[in-house]
N, C-alpha and C positions, 0 to 999 in steps of 0.2 A: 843441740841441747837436749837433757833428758827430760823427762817428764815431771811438773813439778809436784812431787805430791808430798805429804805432809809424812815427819815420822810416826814411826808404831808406837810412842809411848808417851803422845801427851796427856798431860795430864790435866785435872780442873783446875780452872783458873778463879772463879769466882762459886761462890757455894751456893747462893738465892742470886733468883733474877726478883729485882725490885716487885713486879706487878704479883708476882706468884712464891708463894712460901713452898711450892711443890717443884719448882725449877732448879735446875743448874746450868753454868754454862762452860760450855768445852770450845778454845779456841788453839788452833794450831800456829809453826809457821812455816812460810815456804821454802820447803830445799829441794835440791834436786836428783834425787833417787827414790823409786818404787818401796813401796812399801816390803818390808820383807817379813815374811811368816817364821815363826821358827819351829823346827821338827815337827816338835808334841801338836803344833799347830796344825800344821798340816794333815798329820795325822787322824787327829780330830776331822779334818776335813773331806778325808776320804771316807772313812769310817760313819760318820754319824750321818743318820736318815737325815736327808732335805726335807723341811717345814714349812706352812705356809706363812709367811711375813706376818699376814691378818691376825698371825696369835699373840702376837708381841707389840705389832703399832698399832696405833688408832687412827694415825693420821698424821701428815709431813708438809707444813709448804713451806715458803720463802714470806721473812716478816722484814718492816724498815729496820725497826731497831729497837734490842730487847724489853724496853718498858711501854714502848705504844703496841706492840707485836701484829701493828696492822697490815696484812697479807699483801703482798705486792707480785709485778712477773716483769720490774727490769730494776736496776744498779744506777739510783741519781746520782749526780753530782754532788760529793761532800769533803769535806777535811779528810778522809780514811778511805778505805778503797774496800771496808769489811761489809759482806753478805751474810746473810744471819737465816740461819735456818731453824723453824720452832718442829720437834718432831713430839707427839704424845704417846709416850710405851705406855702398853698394858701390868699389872703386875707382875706376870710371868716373866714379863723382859728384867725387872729389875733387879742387879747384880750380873748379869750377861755381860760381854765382852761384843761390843759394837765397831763397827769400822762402816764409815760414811763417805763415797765416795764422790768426786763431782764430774761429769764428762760433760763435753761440750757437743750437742748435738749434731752429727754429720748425716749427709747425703749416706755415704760408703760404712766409714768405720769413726764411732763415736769414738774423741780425743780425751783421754783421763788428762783432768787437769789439776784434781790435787784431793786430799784425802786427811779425814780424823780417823782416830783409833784410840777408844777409851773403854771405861766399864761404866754402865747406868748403873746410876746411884737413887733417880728418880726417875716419876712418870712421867714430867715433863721438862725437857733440856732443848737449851739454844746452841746450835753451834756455830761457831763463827768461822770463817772463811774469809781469810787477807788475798784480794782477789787485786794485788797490785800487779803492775805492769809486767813481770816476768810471767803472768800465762800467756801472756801474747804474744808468741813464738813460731807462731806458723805463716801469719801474714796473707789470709788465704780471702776470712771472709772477716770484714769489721766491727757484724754483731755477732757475739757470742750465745749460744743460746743452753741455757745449761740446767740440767738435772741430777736428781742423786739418787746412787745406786746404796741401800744400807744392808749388811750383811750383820747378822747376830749370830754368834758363837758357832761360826763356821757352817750354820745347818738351815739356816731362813734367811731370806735375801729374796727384796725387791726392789723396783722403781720406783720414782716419786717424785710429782713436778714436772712432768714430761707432755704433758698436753699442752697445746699452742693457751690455754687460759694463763698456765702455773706455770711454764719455763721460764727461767729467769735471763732476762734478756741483757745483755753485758755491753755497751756501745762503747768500740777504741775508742770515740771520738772525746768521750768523757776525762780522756787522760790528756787532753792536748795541754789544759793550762799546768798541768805538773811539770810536762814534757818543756816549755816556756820557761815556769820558774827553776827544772833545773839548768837553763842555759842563761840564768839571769835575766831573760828577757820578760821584766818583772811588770812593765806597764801592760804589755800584753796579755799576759798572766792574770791581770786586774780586769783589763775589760771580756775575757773569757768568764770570769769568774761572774761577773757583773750579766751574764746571757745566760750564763746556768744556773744561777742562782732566782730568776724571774721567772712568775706564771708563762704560760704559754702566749707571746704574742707575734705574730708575722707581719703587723703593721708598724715599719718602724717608728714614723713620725707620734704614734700617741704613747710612747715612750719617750723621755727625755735623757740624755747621759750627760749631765752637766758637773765639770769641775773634777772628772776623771782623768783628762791629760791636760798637761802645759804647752802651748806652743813654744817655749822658749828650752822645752826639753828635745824636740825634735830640731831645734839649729844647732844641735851636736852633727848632725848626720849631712855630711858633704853633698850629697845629693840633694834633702829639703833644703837646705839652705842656698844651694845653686838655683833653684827652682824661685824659692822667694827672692833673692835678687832679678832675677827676669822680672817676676810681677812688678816687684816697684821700680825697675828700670823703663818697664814700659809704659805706664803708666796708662794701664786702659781705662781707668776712673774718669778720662777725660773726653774719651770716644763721644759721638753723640746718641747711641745707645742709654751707655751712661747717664749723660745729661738726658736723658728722657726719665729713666728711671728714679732720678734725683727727683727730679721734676715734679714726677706723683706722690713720691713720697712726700714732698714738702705741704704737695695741693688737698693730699690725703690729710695731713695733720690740719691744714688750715681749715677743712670741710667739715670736720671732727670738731672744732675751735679750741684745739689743743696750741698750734700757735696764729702769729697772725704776722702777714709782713709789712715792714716797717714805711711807712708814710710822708717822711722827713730824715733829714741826712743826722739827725741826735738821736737815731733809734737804730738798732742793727738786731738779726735773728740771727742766732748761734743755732749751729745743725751738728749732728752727731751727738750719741746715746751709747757710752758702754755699760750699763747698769746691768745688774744680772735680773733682774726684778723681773719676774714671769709675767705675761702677758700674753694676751690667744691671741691666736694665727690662724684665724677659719676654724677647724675646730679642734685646731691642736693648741698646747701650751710651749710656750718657747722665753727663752729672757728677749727683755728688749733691746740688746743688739743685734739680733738675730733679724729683728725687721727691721735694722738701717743700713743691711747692706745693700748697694748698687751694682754692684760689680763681682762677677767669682772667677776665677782661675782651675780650670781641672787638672790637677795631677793625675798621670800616669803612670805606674810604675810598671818599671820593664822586668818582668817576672823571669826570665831568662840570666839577665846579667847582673840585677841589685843582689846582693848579698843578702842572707836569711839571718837578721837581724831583728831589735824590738818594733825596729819601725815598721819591717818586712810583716810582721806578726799584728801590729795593731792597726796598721790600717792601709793597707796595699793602695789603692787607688782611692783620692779621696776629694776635697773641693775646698780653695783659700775665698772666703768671702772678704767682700773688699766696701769698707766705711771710709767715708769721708767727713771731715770735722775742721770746721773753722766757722766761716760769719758770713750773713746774706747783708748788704750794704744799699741803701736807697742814694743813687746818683741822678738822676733826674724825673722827672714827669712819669718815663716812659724805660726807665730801664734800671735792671740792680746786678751790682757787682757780687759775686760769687768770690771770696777769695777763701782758700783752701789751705790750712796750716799743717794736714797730718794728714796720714789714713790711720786705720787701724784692720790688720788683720786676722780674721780667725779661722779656724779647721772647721770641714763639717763632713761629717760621713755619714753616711746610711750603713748602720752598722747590721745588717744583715746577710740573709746568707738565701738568695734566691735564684742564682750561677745555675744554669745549666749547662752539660757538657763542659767545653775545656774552660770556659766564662767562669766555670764553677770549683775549678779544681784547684786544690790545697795542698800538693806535694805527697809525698811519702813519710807518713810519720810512724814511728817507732816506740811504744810504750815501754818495750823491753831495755832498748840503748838512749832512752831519754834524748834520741835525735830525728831528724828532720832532712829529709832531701827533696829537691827540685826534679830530680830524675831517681827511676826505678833502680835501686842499689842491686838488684836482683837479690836480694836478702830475704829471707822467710819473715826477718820477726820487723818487717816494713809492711805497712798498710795505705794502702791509696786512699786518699781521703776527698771528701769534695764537698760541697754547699748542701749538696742533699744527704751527708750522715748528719749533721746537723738538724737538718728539718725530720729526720726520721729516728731523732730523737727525742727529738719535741711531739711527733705523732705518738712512741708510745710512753711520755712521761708526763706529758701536758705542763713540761716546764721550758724553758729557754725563751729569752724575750728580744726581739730584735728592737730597735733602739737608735733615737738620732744623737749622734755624739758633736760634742759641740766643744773646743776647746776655750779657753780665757781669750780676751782681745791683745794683742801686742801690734804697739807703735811705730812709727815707722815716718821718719821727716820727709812731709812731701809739701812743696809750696805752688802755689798753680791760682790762675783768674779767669774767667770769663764771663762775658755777660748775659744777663737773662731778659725777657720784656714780661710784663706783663697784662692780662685784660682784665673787665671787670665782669665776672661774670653775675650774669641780670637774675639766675633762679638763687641763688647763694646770698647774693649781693655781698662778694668778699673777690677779694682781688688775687688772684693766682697766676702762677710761672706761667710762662712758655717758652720756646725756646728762641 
């Protein structure tokens, strides 16, 4: 592929930048061939004494976005893939013939990766740069690090933005939800979007992701739903782990005097809670069926053989928590029948990205062919991706938020008895399970 750089003859697109009556703004777009000079130009180029830049600019960084124009040195995550650069000419510059160029900072030989070419009309002009997936073509290194070379009427020409403060830092990892929604893999797309869109947090639990996925959308996929069938074919809800965990939970609610159990065979306690209604969990926030699970199931996914699919994308290995819901029964003195009419189960991930090594790796993904491989294509415009370009995007944006995902509860007929005893305990003086 060639170099993508922008034609010699765009032109202004907007006449005032909102904040400033003395701005314009010059935006290109990307195609793929070098700039080309013509004759007279060139000419001019040989010919006329080199200048020092300093007579013409005042000064060049990289801004968010042209109405806040607040300085920044990397490319957040947003609806548009445009870098915006605020440059301030002097008056001598204005009516000059400018050309702005962008390279990607190298080790050996810095890579031109695309290019304006206009006339200053003012002393102060933003120019835009559509910094979408086609400059990602070499595959080499993930963060792009980029500065601009400006040249004025063939004869003054300097750098700018090239200090580890001001280079503008580019992370592949930033295109992965495009790279998603263009393969339709649209849930995953949502929760990418739902991590780069958040302040900076690496803890995922004091994040909550609630009501982002359906369980009842992943029993499309032959594979989760083989998986959930073992769960409720096995029925480990009945283990005596289980029954232990039942147990506190129930002893918990009654020590709390949230319920109380029943004393006489014309009184029964209903158990199980699928309410979304938030409720702390130590010192995190969760709904309340989050604390009635007993039981969880950890999926595995075999990273080799599953298909790169929505599921494959939002949530590789993850955890089915397992509710149980029916009625606590008083059958004698000394014992209560447990009978179980359902479960309910839900998803729960720890949707972060703290992998290292192969624990951490994410395939080969491609901003340029909007795809995705499990193994090295040996392709240039493929990038190995892993757990940690994520985190080393969150160190230089102080955005992305890790996050516990939680899906809806879905039902499931399960019918089952056992019995429990109980003691009276003397510091409570209230009667609780054992087993």
């Amino acid at each position: 592929m060639g170099k993508n750089i922008f034609a010699d003859n765009d032109s202004v697109l907007d006449s005032q930048d909102p904040n400033d009556p003395n701005s314009v703004l010059y935006k290109g777009v990307v195609a793929d061939n070098d700039i080309l000079l013509d004759k007279a130009s060139l000419k001019d180029a040989v010919n006329s004494p080199k200048q020092n830049i300093e007579m013409y600019v005042t000064e060049g960084f990289w801004v968010d976005n042209p109405k806040t124009l607040t300085p920044i040195n990397f490319l957040p995550y947003k609806t548009n893939d445009n870098a915006y650069l605020l440059v301030r000419f002097k008056n001598a510059a204005v009516g000059s013939k400018i050309t702005v160029r962008v390279y990607d900072l190298d080790l050996l030989v810095d890579d031109s990766i695309t290019a304006i070419s206009s006339v200053i009309n003012q002393n102060n002009v933003i120019f835009t740069f559509d910094l979408n997936g086609k400059v990602f073509y070499k595959g080499v290194d993930s963060i792009l690090h980029l500065y601009v070379s400006i040249i004025i009427d063939n004869n003054a020409k300097g750098d700018f933005c090239k200090t580890d403060k001001t280079l503008l830092k580019v992370h592949v990892v930033r295109y992965i939800p495009q790279i998603m929604s263009a393969n339709r893999w649209n849930v995953g797309a949502s929760l990418q979007k739902y991590w780069f869109n958040a302040p900076s947090n690496s803890d995922y639990k004091k994040r909550l992701g609630l009501d982002l996925i359906r369980f009842s959308y992943f029993m499309q996929f032959e594979r989760f739903k083989t998986f959930i069938d073992s769960v409720v074919s096995g029925e480990t809800w009945l283990s005596n782990k289980a029954k232990l965990e039942f147990i506190n939970l129930i002893n918990n609610k009654i020590n709390q005097n949230a319920v109380k159990l029943p004393e006489t065979i014309l009184n029964i306690l209903n158990f199980g809670n699928s309410s979304k209604q938030l409720v702390r969990k130590g010192n995190y926030t969760v709904p309340i069926y989050e604390n009635e699970y007993i039981q969880h199931a950890n999926y595995v996914e075999d990273t080799l053989t599953a298909p790169i699919d929505d599921m494959f994308c939002c949530l590789g290995d993850f955890n089915i928590h397992i509710t149980i819901y029916g009625s606590i029964y008083y059958t004698t003195s000394d014992n209560y029948l447990v009978s179980i009419k359902k479960i309910g189960l839900h998803i729960q991930d720890n949707f972060d990205f703290t992998g290292t090594g192969i624990s951490g790796f994410l395939g080969f993904w491609s901003p340029y062919h909007n795809k995705v491989n499990k193994i090295d294509p040996e392709n240039n415009s493929y990038y190995y991706m892993s757990d940690n370009d994520y985190r080393e995007y969150r160190n230089s944006s102080n955005l992305g938020g890790d996050f516990n995902l939680l899906s809806d509860v879905a039902f499931f007929d399960a019918t089952a008895e056992y019995s429990l005893h109980y003691y009276y305990d003397l510091q409570s003086k209230k009667r609780l399970l054992k087993i």
